[in-house]
Each structure stands twice: as C-alpha cells, then as structure tokens.
C-alpha positions in Angstrom: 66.4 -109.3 2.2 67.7 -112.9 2.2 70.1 -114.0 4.4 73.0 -115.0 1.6 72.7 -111.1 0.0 72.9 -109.0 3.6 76.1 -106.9 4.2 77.2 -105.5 7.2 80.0 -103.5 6.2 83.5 -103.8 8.3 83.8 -100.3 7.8 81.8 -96.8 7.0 82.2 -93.4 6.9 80.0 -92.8 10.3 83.0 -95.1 11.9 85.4 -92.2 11.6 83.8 -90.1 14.0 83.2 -93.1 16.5 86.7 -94.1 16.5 87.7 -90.8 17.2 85.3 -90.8 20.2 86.3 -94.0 22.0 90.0 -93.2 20.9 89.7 -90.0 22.7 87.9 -91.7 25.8 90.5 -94.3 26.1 93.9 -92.2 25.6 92.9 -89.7 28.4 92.3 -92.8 30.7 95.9 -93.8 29.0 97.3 -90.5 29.4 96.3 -90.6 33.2 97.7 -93.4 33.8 101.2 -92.7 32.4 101.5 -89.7 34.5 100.4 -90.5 37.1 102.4 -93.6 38.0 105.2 -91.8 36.8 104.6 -89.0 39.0 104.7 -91.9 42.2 108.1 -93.1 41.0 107.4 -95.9 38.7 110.2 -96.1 35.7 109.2 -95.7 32.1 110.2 -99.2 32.2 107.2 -100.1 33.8 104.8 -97.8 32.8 105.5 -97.5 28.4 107.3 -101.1 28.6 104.5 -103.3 30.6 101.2 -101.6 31.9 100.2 -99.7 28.9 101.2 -102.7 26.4 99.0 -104.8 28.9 96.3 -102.1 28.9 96.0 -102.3 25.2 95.7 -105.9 24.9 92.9 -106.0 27.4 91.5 -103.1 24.7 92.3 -105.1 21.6 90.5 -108.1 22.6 87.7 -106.9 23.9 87.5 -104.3 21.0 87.4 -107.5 18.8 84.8 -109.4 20.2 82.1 -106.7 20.2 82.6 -106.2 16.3 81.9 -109.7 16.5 78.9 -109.8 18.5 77.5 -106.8 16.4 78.4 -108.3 13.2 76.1 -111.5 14.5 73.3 -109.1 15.6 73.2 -107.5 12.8 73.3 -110.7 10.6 70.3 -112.0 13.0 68.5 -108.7 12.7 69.4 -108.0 9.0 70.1 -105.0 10.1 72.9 -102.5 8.9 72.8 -100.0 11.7 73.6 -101.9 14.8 76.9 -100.4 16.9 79.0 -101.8 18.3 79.6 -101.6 22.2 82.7 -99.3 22.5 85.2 -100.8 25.5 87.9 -99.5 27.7 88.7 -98.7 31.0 86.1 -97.1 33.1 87.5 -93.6 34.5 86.3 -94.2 38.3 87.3 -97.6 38.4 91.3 -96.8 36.9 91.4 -93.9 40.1 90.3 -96.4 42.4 93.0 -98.8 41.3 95.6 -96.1 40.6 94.9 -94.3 44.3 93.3 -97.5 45.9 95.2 -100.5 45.4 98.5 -99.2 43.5 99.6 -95.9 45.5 98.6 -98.6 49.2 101.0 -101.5 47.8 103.8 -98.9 46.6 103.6 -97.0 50.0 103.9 -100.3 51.8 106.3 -102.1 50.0 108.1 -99.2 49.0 109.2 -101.3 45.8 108.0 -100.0 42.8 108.2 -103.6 41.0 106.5 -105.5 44.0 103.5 -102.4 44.0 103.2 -103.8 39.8 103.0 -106.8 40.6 100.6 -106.8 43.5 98.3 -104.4 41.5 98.3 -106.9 38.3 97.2 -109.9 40.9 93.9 -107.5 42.2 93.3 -107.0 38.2 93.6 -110.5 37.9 91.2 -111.2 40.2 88.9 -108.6 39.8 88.5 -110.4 35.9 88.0 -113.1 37.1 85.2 -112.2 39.5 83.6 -110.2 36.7 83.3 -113.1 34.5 81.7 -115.2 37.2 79.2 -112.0 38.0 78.1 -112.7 34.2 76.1 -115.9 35.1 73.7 -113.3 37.8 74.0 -110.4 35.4 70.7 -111.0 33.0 68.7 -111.4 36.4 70.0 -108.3 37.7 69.6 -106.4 34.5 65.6 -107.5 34.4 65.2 -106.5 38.1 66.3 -103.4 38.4 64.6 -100.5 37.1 65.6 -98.9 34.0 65.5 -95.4 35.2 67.9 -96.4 38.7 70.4 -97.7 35.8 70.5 -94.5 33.4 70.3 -92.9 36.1 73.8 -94.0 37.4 75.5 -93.9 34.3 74.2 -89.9 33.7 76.1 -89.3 36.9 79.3 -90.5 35.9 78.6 -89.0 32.5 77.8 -85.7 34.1 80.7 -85.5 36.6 83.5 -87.4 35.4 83.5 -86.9 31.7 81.0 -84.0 30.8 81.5 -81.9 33.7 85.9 -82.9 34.1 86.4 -82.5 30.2 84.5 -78.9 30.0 86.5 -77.4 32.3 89.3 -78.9 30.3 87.8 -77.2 27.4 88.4 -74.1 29.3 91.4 -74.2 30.0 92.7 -72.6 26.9 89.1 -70.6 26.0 90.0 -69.4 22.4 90.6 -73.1 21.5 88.1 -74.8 23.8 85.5 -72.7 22.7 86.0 -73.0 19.2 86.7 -77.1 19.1 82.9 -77.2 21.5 81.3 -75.0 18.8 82.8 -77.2 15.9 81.5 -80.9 18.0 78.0 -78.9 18.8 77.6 -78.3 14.9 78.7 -81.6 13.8 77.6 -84.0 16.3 74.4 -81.9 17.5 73.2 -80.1 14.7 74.8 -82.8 12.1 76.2 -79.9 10.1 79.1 -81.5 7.3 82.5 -80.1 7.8 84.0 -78.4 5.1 85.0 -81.4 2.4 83.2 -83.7 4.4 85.7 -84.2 6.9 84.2 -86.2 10.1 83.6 -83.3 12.5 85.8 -84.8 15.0 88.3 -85.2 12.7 88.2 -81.5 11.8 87.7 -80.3 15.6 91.2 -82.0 16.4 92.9 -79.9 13.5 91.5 -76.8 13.5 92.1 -76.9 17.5 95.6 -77.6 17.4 96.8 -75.2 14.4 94.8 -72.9 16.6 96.1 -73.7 19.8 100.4 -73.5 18.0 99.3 -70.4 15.8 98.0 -68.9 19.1 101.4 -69.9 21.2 98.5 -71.7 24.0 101.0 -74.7 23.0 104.6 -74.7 22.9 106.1 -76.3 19.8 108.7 -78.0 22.0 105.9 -80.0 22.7 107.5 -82.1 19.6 110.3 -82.6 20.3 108.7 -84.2 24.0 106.3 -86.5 21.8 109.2 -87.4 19.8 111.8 -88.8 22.8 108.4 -90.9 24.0 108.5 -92.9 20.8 110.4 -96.2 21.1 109.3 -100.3 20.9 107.5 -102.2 23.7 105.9 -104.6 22.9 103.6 -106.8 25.1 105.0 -109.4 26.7 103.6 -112.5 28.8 103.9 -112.3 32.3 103.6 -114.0 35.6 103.0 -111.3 37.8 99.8 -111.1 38.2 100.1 -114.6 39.9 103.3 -113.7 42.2 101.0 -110.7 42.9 97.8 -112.6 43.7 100.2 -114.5 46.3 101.1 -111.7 48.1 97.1 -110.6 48.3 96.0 -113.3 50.2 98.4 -112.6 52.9 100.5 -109.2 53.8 98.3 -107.3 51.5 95.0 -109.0 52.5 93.4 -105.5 53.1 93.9 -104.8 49.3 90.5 -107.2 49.0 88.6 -105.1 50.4 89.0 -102.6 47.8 89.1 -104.8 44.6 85.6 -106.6 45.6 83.7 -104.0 45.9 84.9 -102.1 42.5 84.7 -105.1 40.7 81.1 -105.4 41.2 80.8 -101.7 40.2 82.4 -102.3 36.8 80.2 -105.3 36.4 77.3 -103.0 36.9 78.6 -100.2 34.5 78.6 -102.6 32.1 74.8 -103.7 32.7 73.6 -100.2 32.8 75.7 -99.3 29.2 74.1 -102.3 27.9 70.6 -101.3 28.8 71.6 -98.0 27.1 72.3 -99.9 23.8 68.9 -102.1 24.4 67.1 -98.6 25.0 68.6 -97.1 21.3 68.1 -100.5 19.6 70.7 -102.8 20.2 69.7 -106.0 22.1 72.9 -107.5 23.4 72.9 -110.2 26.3 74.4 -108.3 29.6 75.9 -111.6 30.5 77.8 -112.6 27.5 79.6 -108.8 27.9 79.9 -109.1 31.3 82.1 -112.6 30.8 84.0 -110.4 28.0 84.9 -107.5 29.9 86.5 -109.9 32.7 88.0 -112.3 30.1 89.6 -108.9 28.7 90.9 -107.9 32.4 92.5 -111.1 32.8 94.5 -111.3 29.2 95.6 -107.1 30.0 96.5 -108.6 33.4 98.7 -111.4 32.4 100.4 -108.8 29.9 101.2 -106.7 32.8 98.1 -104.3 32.8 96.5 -102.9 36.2 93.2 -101.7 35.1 89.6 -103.7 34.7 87.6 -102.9 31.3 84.2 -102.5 30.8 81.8 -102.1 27.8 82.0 -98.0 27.9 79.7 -95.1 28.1 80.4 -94.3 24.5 78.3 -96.6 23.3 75.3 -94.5 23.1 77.3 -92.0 21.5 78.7 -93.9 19.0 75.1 -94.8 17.9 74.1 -91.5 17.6 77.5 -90.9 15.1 75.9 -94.1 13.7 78.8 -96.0 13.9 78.7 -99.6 13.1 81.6 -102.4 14.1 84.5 -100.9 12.3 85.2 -98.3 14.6 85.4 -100.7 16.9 88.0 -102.7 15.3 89.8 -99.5 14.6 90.6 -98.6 17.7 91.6 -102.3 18.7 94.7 -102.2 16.3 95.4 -98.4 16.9 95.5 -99.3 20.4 98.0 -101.8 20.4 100.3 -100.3 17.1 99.7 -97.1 19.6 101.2 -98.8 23.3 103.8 -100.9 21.3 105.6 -97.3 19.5 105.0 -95.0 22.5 102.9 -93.0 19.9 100.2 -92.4 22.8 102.7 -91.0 24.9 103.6 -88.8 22.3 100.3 -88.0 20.8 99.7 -86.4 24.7 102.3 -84.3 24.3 101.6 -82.9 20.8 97.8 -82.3 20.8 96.4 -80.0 23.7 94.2 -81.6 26.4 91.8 -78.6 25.8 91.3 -79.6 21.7 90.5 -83.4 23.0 88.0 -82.3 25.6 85.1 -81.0 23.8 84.8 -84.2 22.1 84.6 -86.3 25.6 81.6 -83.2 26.6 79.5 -84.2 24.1 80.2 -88.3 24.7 79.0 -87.7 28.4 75.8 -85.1 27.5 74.5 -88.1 24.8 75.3 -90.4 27.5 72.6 -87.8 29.6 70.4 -87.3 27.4 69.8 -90.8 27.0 68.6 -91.6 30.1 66.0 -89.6 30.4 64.9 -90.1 27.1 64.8 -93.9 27.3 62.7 -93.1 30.3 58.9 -92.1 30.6 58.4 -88.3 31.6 57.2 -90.0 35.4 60.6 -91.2 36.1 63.1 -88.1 35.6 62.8 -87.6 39.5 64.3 -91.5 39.5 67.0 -90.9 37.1 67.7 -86.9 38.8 68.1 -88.6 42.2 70.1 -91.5 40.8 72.8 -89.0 39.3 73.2 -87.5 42.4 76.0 -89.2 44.5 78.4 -88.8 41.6 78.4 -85.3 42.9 80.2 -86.6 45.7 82.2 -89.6 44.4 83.6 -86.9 42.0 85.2 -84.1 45.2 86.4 -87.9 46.8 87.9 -89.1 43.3 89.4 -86.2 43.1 90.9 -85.0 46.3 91.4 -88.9 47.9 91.9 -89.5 51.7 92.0 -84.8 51.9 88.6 -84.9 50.8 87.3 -84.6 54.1 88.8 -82.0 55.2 88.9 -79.9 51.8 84.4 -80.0 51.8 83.9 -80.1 55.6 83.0 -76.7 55.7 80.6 -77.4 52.8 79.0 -80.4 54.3 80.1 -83.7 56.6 77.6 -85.7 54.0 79.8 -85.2 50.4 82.3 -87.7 51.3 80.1 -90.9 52.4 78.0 -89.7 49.5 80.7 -90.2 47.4 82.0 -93.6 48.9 79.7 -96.5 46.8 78.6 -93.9 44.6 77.1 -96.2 41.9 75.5 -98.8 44.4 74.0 -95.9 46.1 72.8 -94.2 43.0 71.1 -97.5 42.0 69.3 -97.8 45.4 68.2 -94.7 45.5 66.8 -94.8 42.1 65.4 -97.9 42.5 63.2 -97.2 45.7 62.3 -93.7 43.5 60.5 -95.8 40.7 58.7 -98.0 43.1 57.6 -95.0 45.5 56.3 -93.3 41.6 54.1 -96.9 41.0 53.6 -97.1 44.4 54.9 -100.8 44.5 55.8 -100.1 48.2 56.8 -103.8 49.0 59.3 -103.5 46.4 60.4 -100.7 47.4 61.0 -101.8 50.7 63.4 -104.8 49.5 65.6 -102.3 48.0 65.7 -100.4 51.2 66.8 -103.7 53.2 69.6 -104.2 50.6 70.8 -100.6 50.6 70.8 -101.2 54.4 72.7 -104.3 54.2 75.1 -102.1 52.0 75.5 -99.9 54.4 76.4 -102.5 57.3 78.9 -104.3 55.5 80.5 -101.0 54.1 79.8 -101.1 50.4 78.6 -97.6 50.3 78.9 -94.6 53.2 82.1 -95.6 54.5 85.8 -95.8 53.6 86.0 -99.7 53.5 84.6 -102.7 53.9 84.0 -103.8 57.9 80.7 -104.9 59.8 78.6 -102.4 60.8 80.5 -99.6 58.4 78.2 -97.0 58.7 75.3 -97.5 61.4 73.4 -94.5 61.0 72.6 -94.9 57.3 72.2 -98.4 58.1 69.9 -97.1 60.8 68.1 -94.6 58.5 67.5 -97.2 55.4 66.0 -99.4 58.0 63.3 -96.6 59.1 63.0 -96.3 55.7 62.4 -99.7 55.0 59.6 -100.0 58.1 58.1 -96.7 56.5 57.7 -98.2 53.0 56.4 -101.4 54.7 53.7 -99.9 56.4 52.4 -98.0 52.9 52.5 -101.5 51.5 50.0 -103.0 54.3 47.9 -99.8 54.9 47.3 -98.6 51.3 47.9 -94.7 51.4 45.7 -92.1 49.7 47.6 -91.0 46.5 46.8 -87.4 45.5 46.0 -87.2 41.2 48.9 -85.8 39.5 49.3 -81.5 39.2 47.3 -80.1 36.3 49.4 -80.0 33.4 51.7 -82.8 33.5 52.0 -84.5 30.2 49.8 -87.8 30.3 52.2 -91.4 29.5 51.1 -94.3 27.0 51.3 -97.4 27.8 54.6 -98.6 26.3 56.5 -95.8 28.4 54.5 -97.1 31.9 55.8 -100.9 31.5 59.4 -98.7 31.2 59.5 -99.2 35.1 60.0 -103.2 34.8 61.6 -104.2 38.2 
C-alpha cells in the first residue's frame, strides 16, 4: 500500500463503543467531582461555572492530540487499526486532590474561593512537573520490568474501577444484572445487538427503560437533570497563579502532597503506555507524558483542579477496536457537555447502576492484560504488584478514619495503602528479578524502595525524613539478603513438574 492511497479513517463504527467507554470513565470521575465539592460547600458557581469547564478543556486538548499521534502512527505503520490512547482524569489521583489538597486548603482558609484557587495553583504545578518528568520517562519505562508495571495498573483496575463499579452494578440487581449480561455478550463474547446497535449503546437503553419501568429510578429525576442545564463556558483565569503564591508560603505543607501524586500520574501514564506497546501500539512514553502535563496546565488556567493522564481504557478501547475518532468524540462531547450543564444532568437521568457494568468490563480488560502481555513465569510479579491497591482502596475510601475503621482487621492495610503504586512497582520489580535470579538488580530496587520509605513516599501519611523506619529497616535487610544471593550464587531448585515451558520471545518479556 503506498503512502498517497492509505486511509485512516476519522471515524468507524468500532468508535461507538470506545467513546461510550472513556465517556463513561470520565463522567463518573465528573460526576464525583460535582458532588462532592458541592457537598463541602463550594457554589454551583464554582463547581458547573469554573472547575468542570476547566476539567474539560484539559480533556479536549489532550483528547486531540492523541488522535493526532495515532493518526501519525498509523500513517508510519500503514496501519488502520491503531487506537488511540484514551485520556482523563485518573480516579486515585482526583481523591487525592479532592480529599488531599482541596478539603486541607478549604478547612484552613475556610474560604471556599481561596480553597479554588489554591487547589488550581497545586494543578498547575503538578503539570508542570509532569511535563518535565517526560524527559526521564523513556528511561524509566525501559528499566522497569514489564510485569511490575501491569502489575500496578491491574490493581487500580481491580479495585477502583472493576471491583467500585460492580458493586455499583448491584446496587439495583434487576438492572445491574441485566446491563453486565448485555457488556459480557457484546464486549466478551462479541455477540451484535439487535440492529447492530454498539452493545454499549444498547446496555445504556435497555438499562434505564428498565431501571423507570421498574420504579428503581424516580422520573423526577428529570426534572433534576433539567434545572442543571444552563451556559458556562470556560473562561481564562489567573488563579492558578494567585494560588501557586499562596503554596509556597502559608500552604507550604500542600507540596508535600502534590509531589508525590504527580509522579504517580506520570507513572500511570508509562504503565498504560506499555499496555498499548504490549497490544500493538508503540507510542513514545515521553511525548504523552509532556501531553498529559501540558493538558493539566491549560485545565488549570481554565479553572480546573484535577491532573490528566493517558487512561486505563486504552487497552479496552483496542479490544472494541476503536481507532482515533472516538477519541475526538469525546473531546467535543466533553466540552459542548461542561459548557450546557448536560453532564450534570445526564447524572441525574441515567442510573449509576446502568453506567457501571460498562466501567467492570474496562477494568477486567485492563486485568486481563497484564498477565497476558506477560510470560506464564511472571504472574507471581504482576499478583504481588496488584496487591497494595487492596489497601490504597479502604484508605481512598475512608480518608484520615481508615485507621480506625480496619484496625481490628490489620495495623498493615493503611501504610499498605499509602504510595500504593510506588510500592506495587517495587515489589514487582524485586519479584521479576528474584524469578531470573538477577539478585544485584534486585537489590537496587530494594535500596530505592528503602529510600521510599525514609523520605515518606510510600508507608506513611506524608512526606518527612525517616517516615517510616521499620519498612525502611526491613527493605534494607532485604536488600543485604538479595546482596548476599548475588555474591554467593544460591542453588536454584528446577521448576514443579507440570509447569508450562516459556519460548524465548516471552523470557526477554522481563527487560529491566
């Protein structure tokens, strides 16, 4: 095929059902937002008028640029089935903001426009750290191990929007049940909806005629959408800079908050980008990495809060084999959406427990994909990797109480919890190298999840020296232990009868 006669569409039919995913992600993480700052006593004002507007900007561009960078891969590739990465905000990182830096600078200030304001400079400069992260992010992505990365990403897809959104689902079980069967049959088994409707697209009907005809949903719910609908558009703003002011000085201990999550949104993006890489989509972790905190900073300056990131749907959308349109769907939805209040009111018409099943099947793809992308050696790496999201999700979730809500459970769930994706990382990373018994390796990644622990990126509740000395203590025995494996070469016993034998192409998998 010659250069001048190859055609990447802008749009196909596959796009439907990929829209309809990252929509979904992104209005819950919209939804969220609205209520919640509501709920602390933030005015409409603020919220429909200057945040969400912001939010969607930050969407829209970013939204944009990856149909461009897919449109150039695929010209490169001549290839008509490249995706595009889907973008938005990242669920953990919006409660850390929400609970971490907005709730703090409300409760000090105890002015609702000040607590903006402040929270729009920490955005600002968490873009703005993001983009300069972009120039170490191709080195990071080739030195980490593939299965410590998946790894990550599963847990967030397994706790946050898997595990959340089913439970959702159940909420209203007639519906739920019937909307998860409908996404299983479609997206699963690839079964075509009656007149070829996209399954999503038919989930979402069937599920809220059901949920009205049923009375799970009250058809005041209408009339609520309707009173949200209204014009704000996005409008320039200096805040984030008046903000920024303010965080260098009576709101200093903000910082310590906003470094830290940064560089876990940096890494989100790296792992979702090794997703794409591992399903056939080679993009440079750098360039996104630069576009995600470009995007932050333009939301920012239109009076958004929340850092963006190339999104766990993107593996999803490739399997819905969506291309780039999709992607500029959802950029103008986004923004028509914010600026008419027609999220707002889209909330309050369609059921949470209709959207749900579509957001369990982006986060079991997301899942599925990591061990799939990893040779059958490595599943321990990628199990053990998932694992602190078990905790981040009962500290997300319950804030400063969760402590005392799971101390009767166990006094390890909450530092767990605290660093969640650095730790997952870590641990997966000294997994793969203990599997190839690379021992010196993993001995370096013991010293820097020691170093981790002493300056309070993960294990403690913020960042201080010596945060948390006995896991800085027990990384460092860890450390001396892999050490001495590396000089004194261990026996290693053969592998258990039975275990499936691994080519070569899945053993160089492990790159570190």
């Amino acid at each position: 095929m010659s250069q001048g006669s190859f055609h990447y569409p802008w749009f196909k039919k596959t796009d439907i059902d990929g829209f309809f995913a990252l929509f979904q992600n992104n209005i819950a993480n919209f939804i969220v937002i609205a209520i919640t700052m509501l709920g602390m006593g933030f005015s409409p004002a603020i919220v429909f008028g200057k945040v969400l507007p912001g939010a969607a900007i930050a969407v829209m561009s970013g939204n944009f640029y990856y149909a461009y960078m897919a449109n150039r891969l695929a010209h490169k590739e001549q290839r008509t089935n490249v995706t595009a990465l889907a973008y938005g905000i990242s669920t953990p990182v919006m409660f850390v903001f929400l609970f971490g830096v907005l709730l703090p600078a409300k409760t000090i200030t105890g002015d609702a426009d000040l607590a903006w304001k402040i929270a729009a400079g920490a955005c600002f400069l968490s873009g703005l750290i993001e983009a300069m992260v972009a120039f170490v992010g191709p080195w990071m992505q080739r030195k980490l191990p593939r299965a410590a990365m998946l790894g990550a990403v599963a847990g967030v897809a397994l706790t946050f929007i898997a595990g959340e959104m089913l439970f959702k689902t159940l909420e209203m079980p007639i519906v739920g049940i019937v909307v998860l069967g409908i996404i299983i049959l479609g997206l699963v088994g690839r079964v075509v909806m009656p007149f070829r409707i996209s399954s999503t697209f038919f989930a979402i009907i069937i599920g809220t005629g059901l949920a009205y005809a049923l009375g799970e949903s009250d058809t005041k719910n209408f009339q609520d959408g309707f009173d949200y609908l209204g014009f704000y558009p996005p409008t320039f703003t200096m805040a984030p800079f008046e903000g920024m002011g303010l965080l260098f000085t009576t709101m200093v201990g903000i910082l310590t908050v906003v470094l830290p999550i940064t560089l876990y949104n940096a890494i989100e993006t790296m792992n979702n980008v090794e997703a794409m890489k591992v399903l056939g989509d080679d993009y440079h972790v750098g360039e996104c990495q630069a576009v995600d905190g470009i995007g932050t900073v333009l939301g920012a300056l239109f009076g958004g809060l929340f850092p963006t990131t190339v999104y766990i749907a993107s593996a999803s959308s490739k399997w819905m084999g969506a291309g780039r349109g999709y992607s500029i769907a959802n950029g103008v939805v986004y923004l028509i959406a914010t600026t008419c209040g027609l999220i707002a009111a889209l909330a309050a018409i369609i059921p949470v427990a209709v959207v749900s099943p579509i957001l369990v099947f982006v986060g079991i793809s997301m899942v599925s994909t990591a061990f799939q992308a990893n040779a059958k050696k490595y599943y321990p790496a990628v199990a053990i990797a998932m694992l602190p999201y078990l905790g981040n999700y009962v500290l997300t979730r319950f804030g400063n109480r969760a402590g005392e809500v799971v101390e009767s459970i166990s006094t390890g769930i909450v530092p767990l919890g605290q660093g969640a994706m650095f730790t997952a990382m870590m641990l997966g990373a000294m997994t793969v190298c203990v599997i190839d018994h690379h021992f010196r390796r993993a001995t370096a990644f013991a010293l820097i999840t020691a170093g981790m622990a002493f300056v309070g990126i993960i294990h403690a509740p913020k960042m201080a020296w010596y945060a948390a000395p006995d896991f800085v203590i027990g990384y460092l025995i860890l450390a001396a232990l892999f050490f001495y494996f590396s000089v004194f070469k261990p026996a290693i016993l053969p592998s258990p009868v039975g275990l499936p034998s691994l080519d070569d192409e899945n053993e160089n998998q492990s790159s570190v």
